[in-house]
C-alpha positions in Angstrom: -165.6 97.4 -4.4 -167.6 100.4 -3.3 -170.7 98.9 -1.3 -173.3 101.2 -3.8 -171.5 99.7 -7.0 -172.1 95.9 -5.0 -176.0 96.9 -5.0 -176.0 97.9 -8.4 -174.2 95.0 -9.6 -177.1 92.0 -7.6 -179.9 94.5 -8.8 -178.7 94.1 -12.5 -178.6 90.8 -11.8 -182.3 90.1 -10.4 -183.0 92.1 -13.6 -181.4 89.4 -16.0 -182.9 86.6 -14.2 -186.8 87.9 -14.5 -188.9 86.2 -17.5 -190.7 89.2 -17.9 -190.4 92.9 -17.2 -192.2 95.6 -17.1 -192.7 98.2 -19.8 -191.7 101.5 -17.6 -188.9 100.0 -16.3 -187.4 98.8 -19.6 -188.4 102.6 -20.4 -185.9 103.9 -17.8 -182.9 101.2 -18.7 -183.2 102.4 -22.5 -183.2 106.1 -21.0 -180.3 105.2 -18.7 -178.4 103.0 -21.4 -179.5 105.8 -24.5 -180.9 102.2 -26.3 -183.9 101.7 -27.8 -184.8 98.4 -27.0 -188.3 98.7 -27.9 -187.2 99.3 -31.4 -185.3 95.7 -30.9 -188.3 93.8 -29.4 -190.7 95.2 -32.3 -187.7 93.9 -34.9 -188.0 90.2 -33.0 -192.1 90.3 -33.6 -191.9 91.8 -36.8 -189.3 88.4 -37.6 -191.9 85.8 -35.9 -194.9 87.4 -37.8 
């Protein structure tokens, strides 16, 4: 394994593992992914309301 793809791979993880995170960087993962998961986390409220 390439050692950038290693760094890549334990930053993802140290994402996952976070309780909370913040709003620009979910901005840039739904950029980088092309997913809006805004539009998921308002459907989840939108459910407990």
């Amino acid at each position: 394994m390439h050692i950038g793809q290693h760094i890549k791979e334990v930053h993802i993880h140290r994402i996952f593992r976070k309780e909370n995170m913040d709003i620009a960087l979910l901005e840039r993962i739904s950029k980088a992914l092309n997913y809006d998961f805004f539009r998921d986390l308002s459907n989840e409220f939108q459910e407990k309301v």
